[in-house]
C-alpha atoms as one frame of an Amber mdcrd trajectory, in Angstrom:
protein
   0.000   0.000   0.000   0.974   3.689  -0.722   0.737   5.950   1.906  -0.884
   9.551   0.740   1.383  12.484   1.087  -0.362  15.313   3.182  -1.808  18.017
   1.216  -0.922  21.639   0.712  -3.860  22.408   2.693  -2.827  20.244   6.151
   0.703  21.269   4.906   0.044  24.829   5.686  -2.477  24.502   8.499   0.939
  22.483  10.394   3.217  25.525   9.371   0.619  28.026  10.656  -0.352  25.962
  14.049   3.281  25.434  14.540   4.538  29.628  13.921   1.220  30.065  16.017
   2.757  27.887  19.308   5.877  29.345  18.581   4.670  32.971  19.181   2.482
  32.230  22.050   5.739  30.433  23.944   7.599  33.704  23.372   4.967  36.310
  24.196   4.787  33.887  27.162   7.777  34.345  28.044   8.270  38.338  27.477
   5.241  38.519  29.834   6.771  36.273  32.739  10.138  38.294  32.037   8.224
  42.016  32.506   6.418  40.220  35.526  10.055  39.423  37.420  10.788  43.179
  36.923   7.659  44.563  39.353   8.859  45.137  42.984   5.834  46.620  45.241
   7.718  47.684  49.007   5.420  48.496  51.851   7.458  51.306  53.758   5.622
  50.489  56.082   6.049  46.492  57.051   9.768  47.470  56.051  12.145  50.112
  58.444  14.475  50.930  55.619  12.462  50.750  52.294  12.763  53.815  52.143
  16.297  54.238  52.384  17.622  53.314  49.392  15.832  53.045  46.273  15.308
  49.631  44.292  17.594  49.875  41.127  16.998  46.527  39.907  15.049  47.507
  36.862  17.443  51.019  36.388  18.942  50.731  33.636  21.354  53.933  33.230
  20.825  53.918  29.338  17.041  54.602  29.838  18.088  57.821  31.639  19.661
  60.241  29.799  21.456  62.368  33.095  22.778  58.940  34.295  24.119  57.230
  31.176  27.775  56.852  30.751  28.256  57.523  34.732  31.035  55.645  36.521
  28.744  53.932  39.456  30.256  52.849  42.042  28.791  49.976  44.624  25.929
  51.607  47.330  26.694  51.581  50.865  23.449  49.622  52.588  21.779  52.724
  54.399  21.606  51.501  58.302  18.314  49.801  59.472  16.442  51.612  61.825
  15.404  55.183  62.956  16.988  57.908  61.994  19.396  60.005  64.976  18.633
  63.615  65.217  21.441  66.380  64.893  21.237  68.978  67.395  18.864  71.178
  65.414  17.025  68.602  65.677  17.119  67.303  62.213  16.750  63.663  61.159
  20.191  62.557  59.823  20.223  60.950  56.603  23.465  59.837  54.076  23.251
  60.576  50.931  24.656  57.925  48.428  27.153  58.721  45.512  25.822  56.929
  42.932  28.000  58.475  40.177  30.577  60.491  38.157  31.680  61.307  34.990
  33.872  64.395  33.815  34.288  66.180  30.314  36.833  69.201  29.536  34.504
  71.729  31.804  33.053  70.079  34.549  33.164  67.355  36.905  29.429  65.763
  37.416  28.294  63.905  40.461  24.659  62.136  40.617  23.751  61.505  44.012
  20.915  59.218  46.275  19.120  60.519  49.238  16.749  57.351  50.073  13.375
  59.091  51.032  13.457  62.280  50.519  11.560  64.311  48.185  12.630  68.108
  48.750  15.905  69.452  49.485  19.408  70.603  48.562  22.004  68.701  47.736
  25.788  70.215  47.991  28.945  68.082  46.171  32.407  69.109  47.573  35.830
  68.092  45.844  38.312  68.822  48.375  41.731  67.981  48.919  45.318  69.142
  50.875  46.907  72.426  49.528  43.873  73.296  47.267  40.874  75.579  47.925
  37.403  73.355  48.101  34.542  73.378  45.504  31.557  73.180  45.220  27.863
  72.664  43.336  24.703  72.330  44.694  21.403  70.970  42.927  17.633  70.277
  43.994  16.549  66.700  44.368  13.958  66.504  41.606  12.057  63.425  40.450
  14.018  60.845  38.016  11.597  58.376  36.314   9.950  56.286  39.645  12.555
  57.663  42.251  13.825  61.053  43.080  17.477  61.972  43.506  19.908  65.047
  43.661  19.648  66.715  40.225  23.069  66.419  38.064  26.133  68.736  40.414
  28.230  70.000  37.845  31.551  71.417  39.405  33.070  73.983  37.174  37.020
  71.887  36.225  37.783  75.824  35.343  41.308  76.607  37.504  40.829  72.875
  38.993  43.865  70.617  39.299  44.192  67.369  37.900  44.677  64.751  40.461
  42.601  62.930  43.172  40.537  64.699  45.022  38.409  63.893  48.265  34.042
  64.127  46.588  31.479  63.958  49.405  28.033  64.993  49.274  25.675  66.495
  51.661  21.749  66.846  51.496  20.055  69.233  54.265  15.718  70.146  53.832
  13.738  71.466  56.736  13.570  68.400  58.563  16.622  66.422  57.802  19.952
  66.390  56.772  23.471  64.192  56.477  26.915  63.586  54.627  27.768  61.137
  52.071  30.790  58.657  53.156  33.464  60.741  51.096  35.213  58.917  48.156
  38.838  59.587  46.248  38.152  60.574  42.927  40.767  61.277  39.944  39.779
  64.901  38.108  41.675  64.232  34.503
């Protein structure tokens, strides 16, 4: 006996219910992918969700004043509540969470976990040489806020390491960054 080849017509209903199972696998898993990506925090089941924002779906080439930075690794903001300064400000520490430089200024992007309003001051300082500064506003970036983009003038600047810290005071609070070495080129 001869066995019948299929026809064009089951031919290309396989083909089609094949690319058909092969599209709903992928948008499958594009779905499950975006679905890994949604963190909800409950500031208020967790002391320190508010102290440093979650960056696990940043990505700095989505945001223009943070692509190309040099980021360095966050320091874990400490659990608990915050002290109070003798003004009686909450302290808080801000968090370098880059740099970059071109010929005319030096540009620091900072993190102040759960704040909204303030003013935020980066200092390059080091032995022998006057201090500098800038100073920004936090301001809202995407689904966090942050310091706005310091941009220390390089004019009259020498190359070299310097010491960068940054410091964040509003009405109620206020605090230092840990200070880093940085190299000015």
């Amino acid at each position: 006996m001869k066995k019948s080849a299929p026809t064009d017509k089951k031919k290309r209903w396989l083909i089609l219910a094949g690319v058909g199972a092969a599209l709903l696998v992928a948008v499958i898993a594009f779905a499950s992918q975006d679905q890994k990506k949604t963190t909800t925090v409950n500031p208020e089941s967790s002391p320190s969700a508010s102290a440093t924002p979650d960056d696990s779906d940043f990505d700095p080439k989505e945001d223009s004043e943070q692509a190309g930075r040099q980021t360095p690794s966050p320091t874990a903001a400490p659990a608990g509540s915050p002290q109070a300064t003798p003004d009686n400000k909450a302290t808080v520490k801000p968090t370098i969470s880059g740099t970059d430089q071109n010929a005319s200024t030096f540009n620091v992007d900072a993190l102040v976990g759960g704040q909204t309003t303030g003013t935020c001051t980066a200092t390059l300082s080091r032995s022998g040489s006057a201090s500098v500064s800038a100073s920004s506003q936090v301001t809202q970036i995407t689904s966090y806020y942050a310091c706005g983009t310091m941009r220390i003038s390089k004019s009259g600047l020498a190359k070299g390491n310097w010491t960068l810290t940054v410091s964040f005071e509003n009405a109620t609070s206020k605090g230092t960054s840990d200070s880093q070495t940085v190299t000015v080129n």
